[in-house]
N, C-alpha and C positions, 0 to 999 in steps of 0.2 A: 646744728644737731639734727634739725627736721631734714633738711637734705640727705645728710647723712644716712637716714635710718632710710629715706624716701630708693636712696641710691639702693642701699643694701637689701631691699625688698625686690627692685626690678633684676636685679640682678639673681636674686634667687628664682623668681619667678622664668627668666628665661632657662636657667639651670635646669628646674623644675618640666618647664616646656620642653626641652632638650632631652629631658630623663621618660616621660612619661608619653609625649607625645610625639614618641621616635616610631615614623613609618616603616613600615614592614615591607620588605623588597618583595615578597611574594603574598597574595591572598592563601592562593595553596599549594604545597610540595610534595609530592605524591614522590615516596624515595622506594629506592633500591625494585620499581618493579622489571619483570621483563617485559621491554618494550617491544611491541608489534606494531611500527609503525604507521602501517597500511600501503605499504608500497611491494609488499610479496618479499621482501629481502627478507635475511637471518636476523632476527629478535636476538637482544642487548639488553642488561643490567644496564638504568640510568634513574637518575630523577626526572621530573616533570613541574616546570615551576608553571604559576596559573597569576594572573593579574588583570585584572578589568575585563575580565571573561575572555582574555586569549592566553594562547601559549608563549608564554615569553623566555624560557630557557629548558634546554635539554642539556645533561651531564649530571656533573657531582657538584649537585647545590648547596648552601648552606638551607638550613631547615628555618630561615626566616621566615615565617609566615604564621597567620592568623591558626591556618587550620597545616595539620602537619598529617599526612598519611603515608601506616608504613603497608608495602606493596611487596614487603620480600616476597617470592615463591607464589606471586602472583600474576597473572598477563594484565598488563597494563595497552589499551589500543583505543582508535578512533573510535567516534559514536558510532553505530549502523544505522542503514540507512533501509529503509523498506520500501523497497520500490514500488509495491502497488498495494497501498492503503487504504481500507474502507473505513478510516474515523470520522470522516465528515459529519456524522450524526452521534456517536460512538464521545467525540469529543467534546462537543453540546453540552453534554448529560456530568462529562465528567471528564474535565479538563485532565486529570494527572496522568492519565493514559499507562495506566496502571500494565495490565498484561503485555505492554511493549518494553516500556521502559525497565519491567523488571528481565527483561533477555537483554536490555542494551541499547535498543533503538534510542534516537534522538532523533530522527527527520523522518515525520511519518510524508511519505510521496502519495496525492491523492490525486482523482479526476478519470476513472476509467472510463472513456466516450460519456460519463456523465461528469457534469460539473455541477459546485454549486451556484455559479453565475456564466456567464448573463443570466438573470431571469426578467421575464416581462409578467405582467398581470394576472394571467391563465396559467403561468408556469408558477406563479408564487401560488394561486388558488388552489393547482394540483397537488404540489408539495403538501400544502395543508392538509388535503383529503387522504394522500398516502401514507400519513404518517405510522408508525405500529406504535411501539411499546413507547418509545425516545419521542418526548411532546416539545416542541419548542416553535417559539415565536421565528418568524422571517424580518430580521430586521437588515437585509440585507440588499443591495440588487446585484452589483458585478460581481467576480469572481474575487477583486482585488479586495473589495470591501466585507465580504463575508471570512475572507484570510484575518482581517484585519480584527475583527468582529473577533474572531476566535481568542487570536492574541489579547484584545481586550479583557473580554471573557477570564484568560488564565488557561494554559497549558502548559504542561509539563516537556513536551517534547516539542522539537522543532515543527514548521508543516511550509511546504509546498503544493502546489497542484499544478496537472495540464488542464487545459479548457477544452472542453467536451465538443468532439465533431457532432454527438447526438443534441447536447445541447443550444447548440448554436444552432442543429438545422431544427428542432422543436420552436426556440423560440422566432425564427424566421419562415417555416413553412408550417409549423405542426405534427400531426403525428398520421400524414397522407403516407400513403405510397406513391409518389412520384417524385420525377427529378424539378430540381427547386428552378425557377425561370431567374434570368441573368440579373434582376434587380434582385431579387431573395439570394442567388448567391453573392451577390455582390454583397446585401447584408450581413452573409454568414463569414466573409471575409476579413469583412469592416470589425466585427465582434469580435472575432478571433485574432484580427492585430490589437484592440483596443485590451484583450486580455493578457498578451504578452507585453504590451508596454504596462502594465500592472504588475508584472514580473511571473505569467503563467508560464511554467516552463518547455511549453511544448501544447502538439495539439492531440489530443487521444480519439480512438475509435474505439468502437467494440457492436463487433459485423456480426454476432449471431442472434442479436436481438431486437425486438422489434423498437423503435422506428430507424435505429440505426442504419440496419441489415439493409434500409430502402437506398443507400447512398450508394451509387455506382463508383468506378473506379476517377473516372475525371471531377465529380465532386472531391473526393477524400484528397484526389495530388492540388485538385484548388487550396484546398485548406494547407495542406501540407506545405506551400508554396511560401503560407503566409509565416507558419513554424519556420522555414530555412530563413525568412527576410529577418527574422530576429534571431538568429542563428541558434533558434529552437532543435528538438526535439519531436520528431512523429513515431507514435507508441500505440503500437494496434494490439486487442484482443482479434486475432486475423477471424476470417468469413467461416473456415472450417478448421477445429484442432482434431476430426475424424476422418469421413468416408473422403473428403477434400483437403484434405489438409496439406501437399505440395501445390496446389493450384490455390489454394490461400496463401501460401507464405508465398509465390511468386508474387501476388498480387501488394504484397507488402514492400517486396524488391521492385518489383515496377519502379511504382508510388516515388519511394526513394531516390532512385535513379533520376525520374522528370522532376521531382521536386528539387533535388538535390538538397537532401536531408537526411541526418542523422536519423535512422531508425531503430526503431524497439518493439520485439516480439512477447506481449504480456505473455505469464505465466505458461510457458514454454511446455509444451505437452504431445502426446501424439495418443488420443482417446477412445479405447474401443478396442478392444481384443482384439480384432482383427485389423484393424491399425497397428499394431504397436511393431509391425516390423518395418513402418513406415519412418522410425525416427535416422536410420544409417539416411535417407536422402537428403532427410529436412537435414541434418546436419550437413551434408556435404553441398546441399544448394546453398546454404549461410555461407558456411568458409568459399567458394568458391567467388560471392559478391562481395566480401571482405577482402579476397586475394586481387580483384577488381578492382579494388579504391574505397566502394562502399563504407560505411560505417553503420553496418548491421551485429546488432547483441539481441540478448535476453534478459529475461527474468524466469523465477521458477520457486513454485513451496514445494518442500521436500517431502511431500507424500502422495497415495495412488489414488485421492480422490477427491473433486472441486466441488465446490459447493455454489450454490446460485439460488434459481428461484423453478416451479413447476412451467415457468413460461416458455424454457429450455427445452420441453418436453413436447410443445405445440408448436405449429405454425406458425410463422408470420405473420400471412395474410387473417387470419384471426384475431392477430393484435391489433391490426391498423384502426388508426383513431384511439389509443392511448388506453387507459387502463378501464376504464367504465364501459367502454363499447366494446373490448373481448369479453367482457364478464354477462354486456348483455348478451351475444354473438352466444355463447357457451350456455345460455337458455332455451335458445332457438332450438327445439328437436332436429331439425332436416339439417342445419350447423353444427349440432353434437353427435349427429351420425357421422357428418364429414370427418370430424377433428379425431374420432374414434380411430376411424379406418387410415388416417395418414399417420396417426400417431404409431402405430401399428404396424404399418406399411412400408420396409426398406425404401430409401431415397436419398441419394444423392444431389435434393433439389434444398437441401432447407439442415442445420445442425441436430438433429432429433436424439437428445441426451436421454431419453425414455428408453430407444434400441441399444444406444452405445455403453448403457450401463448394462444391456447382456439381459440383465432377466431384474423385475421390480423388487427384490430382494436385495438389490445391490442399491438401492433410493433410499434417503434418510430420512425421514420430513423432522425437520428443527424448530421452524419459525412460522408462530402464528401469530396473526392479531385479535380473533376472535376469543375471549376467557374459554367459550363453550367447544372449543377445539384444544386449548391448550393441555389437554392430559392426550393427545395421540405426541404429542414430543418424544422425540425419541425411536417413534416406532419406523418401521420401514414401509413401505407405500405397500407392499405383497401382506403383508400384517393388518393394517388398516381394510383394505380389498378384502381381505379375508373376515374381517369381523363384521363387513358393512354386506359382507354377502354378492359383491360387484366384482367385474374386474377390476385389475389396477387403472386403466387408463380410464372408465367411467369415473372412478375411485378421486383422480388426479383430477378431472371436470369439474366435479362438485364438490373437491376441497377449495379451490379457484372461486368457487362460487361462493360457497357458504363462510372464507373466511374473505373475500373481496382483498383478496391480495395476491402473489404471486404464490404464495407460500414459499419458506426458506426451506432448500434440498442439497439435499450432499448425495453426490453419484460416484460411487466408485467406477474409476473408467482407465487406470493407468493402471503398468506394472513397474512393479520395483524396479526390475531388472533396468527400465530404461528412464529409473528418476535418479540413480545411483551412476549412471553414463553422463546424464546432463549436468550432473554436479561437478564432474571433470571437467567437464568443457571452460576453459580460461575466461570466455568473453560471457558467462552467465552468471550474471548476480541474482539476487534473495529477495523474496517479497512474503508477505502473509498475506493476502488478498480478503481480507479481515479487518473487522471495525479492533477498538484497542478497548480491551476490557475491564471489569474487574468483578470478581465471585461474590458478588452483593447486589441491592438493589433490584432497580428494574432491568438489569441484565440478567438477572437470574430467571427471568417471564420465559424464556426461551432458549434453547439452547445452542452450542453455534459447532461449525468446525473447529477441531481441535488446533490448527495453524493459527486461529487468534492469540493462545495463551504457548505457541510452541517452535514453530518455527525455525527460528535466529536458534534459540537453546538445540534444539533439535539437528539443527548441523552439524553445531560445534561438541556436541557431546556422541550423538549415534554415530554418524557420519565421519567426521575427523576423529576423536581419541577411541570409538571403538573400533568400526570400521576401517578405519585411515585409507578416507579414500582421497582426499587431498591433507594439507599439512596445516597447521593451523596457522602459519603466515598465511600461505595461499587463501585460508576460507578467511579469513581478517581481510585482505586486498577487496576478496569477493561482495564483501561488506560492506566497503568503506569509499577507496578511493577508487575501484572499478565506477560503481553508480556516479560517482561524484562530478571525475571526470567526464563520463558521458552524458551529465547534466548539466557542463560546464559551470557547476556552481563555484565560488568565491570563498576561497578558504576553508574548503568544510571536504572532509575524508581521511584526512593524513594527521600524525603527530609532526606538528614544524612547527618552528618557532615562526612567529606570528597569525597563527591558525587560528579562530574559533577554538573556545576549549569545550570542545565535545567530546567526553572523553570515559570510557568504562575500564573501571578493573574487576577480574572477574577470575576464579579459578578454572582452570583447563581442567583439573581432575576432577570437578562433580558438575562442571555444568550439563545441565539434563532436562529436560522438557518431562512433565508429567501427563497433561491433557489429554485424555481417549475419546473419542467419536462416543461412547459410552458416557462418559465423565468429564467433559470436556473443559467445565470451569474450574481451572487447578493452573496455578501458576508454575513456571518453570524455576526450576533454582541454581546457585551458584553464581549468580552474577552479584558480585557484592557491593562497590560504589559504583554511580553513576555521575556525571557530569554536563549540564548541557548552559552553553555561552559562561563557563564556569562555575557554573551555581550548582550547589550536592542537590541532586532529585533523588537517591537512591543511597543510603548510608546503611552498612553492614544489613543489606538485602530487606531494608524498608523504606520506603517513601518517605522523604522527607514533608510531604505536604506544598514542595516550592515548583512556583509554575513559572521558570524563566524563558521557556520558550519563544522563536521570534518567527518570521514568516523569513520564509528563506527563496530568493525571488532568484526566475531565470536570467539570462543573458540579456533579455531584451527590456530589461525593468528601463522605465525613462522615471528618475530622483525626480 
């Protein structure tokens, strides 16, 4: 009889196991949305089934799954990807990367000519002393280990980076003006392979700033050299987006050509009133080394005005030796008469965002470190000048000085006319050239360009459903798998079965960017779920609180 009941117990018990602990063919089913699958073709009614944080089926699925969402009469597409990301410090503070994730991003792209590794001893000490508002420890040294570092940490959205041409030559010459002698470049070589076998996706520039600006064109194709040997990426802010600006972008085509390397034109511009009839050439010198062989694109934020720092506004040769020796330099009377008079002064020798913004009325100041400056936020540099009784460029000297930092500016310097042409061009994808925010905390110390919290929304709502100035397959591709493929990353840009499930559903009829250069901490809406390596960061247009984020590594990653 004991056997008996022994039998009839295991027997129920597997019954029971079979009833209750019956797997689920999908984690999640995202049904009936219109798919945009990031390949530019006509969007389709389908489901989307989700499993171990990839795509495992497209069609008419059964709703097996844990989590079941319905997507009628909604765009259902890849994650975005944001080509040139400033969260590096932004993500520190607060991994969920709030103001991206709620437009759609998942792979923030970081590292313009700056990186956050290699660093050596003096580069970690700087760090420290530059810090603003965002305090954090350096627990880091390469660039692979600071990636690494974040993921630990907890993030919401994916992150990449290039490794910095400025970086590499700082930590192997400094912050001289000269060209580096054949064992320093040999270092900066060495760096820059040992970053890409860490999976840096490429190697970046950015030529209008000081110590950068000091690297000639046979440094930058060295480095570049080393981006093709891992079948990287080279991605310049070029030497001039104004008075120079085609004798920059050839210098970018050069580069490319000896290197033989995929290249990329950051945040695609032509600056300065009297520039802007300059963009029909930059266009037709691009396509014509594209029609070449080339493998030259862009990137580009869809508004008339870039934001940076007052350094943009000085010299060079006033930078040199790093941030504490301009500031002392900028004490020097017979030095601040100089910096005055060039600031001031047309040239075609040096990027001078002071002139090209046209009159200081057009300057923003945002970002200070100083408490005892933070109420000029907001105001314009001709405002400030005005209440201090100075010129603006005096004005601009002794903000430098008295907040011992660059100050954060916004220069109005483009026209619509010709950010609504770049948006057609097929080979230019989307960046926010911004840290990834959110309307709390210590991000509220400061105020930023309105492209942190707008962007991505900003395309697909002004751009495509008002304007229709592409389709909204097209601006999806622009998003997705355009960056992706020219990153040659590993499953990530497109809906296919076995992809990364990076994935946003979002409605076409209300997405819309809020954010004004006035008002700029204000999230953008309509983007309702989010998805990234499968996991909800984003449920009916709120943070989940989940940081699945992973480091998403170039071609030349060595496992």
């Amino acid at each position: 009889m004991r056997k008996v009941t022994l039998f009839i117990c295991a027997v129920l018990l597997i019954v029971s196991a079979g009833t209750f602990g019956h797997s689920k063919t999908y984690d999640v089913v995202i049904t009936s949305g219109e798919i945009y699958d990031g390949s530019g073709g006509a969007s389709y009614v389908a489901d989307v089934g989700i499993k171990d944080g990839y795509i495992t089926a497209l069609g008419q699925l059964k709703p097996d799954a844990d989590v079941v969402i319905d997507a009628q009469g909604l765009a259902v597409a890849p994650g975005f990807i944001n080509m040139l990301s400033w969260a590096n410090e932004s993500l520190i503070e607060d991994g969920r990367s709030q103001s991206d994730i709620r437009q759609g991003v998942t792979l923030e792209v970081m590292g313009e000519g700056w990186s956050m590794g290699p660093l050596n001893k003096k580069m970690k000490r700087d760090m420290r002393q530059s810090q603003g508002d965002i305090k954090f420890s350096i627990e880091w040294t390469t660039l692979g280990e600071y990636l690494e570092y974040l993921v630990k940490k907890g993030v919401s959205t994916n992150i990449a980076s290039f490794v910095g041409a400025t970086t590499v030559r700082v930590y192997a010459v400094g912050y001289e003006d000269r060209p580096p002698t054949r064992e320093e470049l040999k270092q900066m070589r060495k760096l820059a392979g040992e970053a890409m076998q860490e999976g840096a996706l490429g190697v970046s520039s950015a030529l209008i700033y000081a110590p950068g600006c000091y690297a000639d064109n046979d440094e930058l194709t060295a480095l570049a050299e080393v981006a093709s040997k891992y079948d990287g990426m080279y991605i310049s802010h070029i030497r001039s987006e104004g008075n120079r600006l085609l004798e920059a972008l050839d210098e970018l085509i050069t580069i490319a050509r000896k290197a033989n390397v995929t290249a990329e034109l950051y945040h695609m511009k032509a600056a300065g009133k009297s520039n802007w009839d300059k963009l029909d050439a930059m266009i037709e010198r691009i396509e014509k080394a594209r029609a070449e062989g080339l493998k030259i694109t862009a990137d580009m934020y869809n508004y008339t005005a870039g934001a940076t720092g007052l350094d943009a506004a000085m010299p060079p040769w006033v930078q040199e030796g790093g941030h504490q020796a301009w500031v002392q330099r900028l004490k020097n009377p017979k030095i601040r008469k100089r910096v005055l008079r060039e600031m001031t002064t047309p040239t075609d020798e040096w990027e001078n965002l002071y002139l090209l913004a046209g009159t200081p009325e057009n300057i923003l100041l945002v970002g200070f470190k100083n408490k005892k400056l933070k109420h000029l936020t907001g105001k314009t540099l001709a405002e400030v000048a005005r209440m201090r009784r100075k010129s603006p460029a005096a004005t601009a000297i002794d903000l430098v000085i008295e907040d011992n930092s660059r100050v954060g500016t916004v220069y109005f310097l483009m026209s619509e006319e010709n950010v609504k042409r770049q948006i057609k061009l097929p080979w230019v994808s989307f960046c926010s050239d911004a840290g990834s925010l959110a309307p709390e905390g210590v991000f509220l110390k400061s105020n930023v360009h309105p492209r942190a919290y707008g962007s991505f929304a900003r395309l697909l709502g002004k751009y495509v459903r008002e304007e229709k100035l592409i389709t909204l397959a097209e601006a999806i591709r622009r998003l997705t798998s355009l960056p992706a493929d020219n990153l040659k990353l590993d499953r990530r840009g497109k809906l296919e079965k076995g992809y990364y499930a990076d994935i946003v559903i979002f409605d076409p009829e209300t997405i819309i960017d809020h954010a004004t250069f006035e008002k700029p901490h204000q999230y953008a809406t309509g983007m309702i779920h989010v998805f990234v390596n499968g996991t909800q960061v984003l449920k009916d247009g709120k943070h989940t609180g989940a940081k699945p984020g992973r480091v998403v590594r170039g071609p030349g990653w060595k496992k």
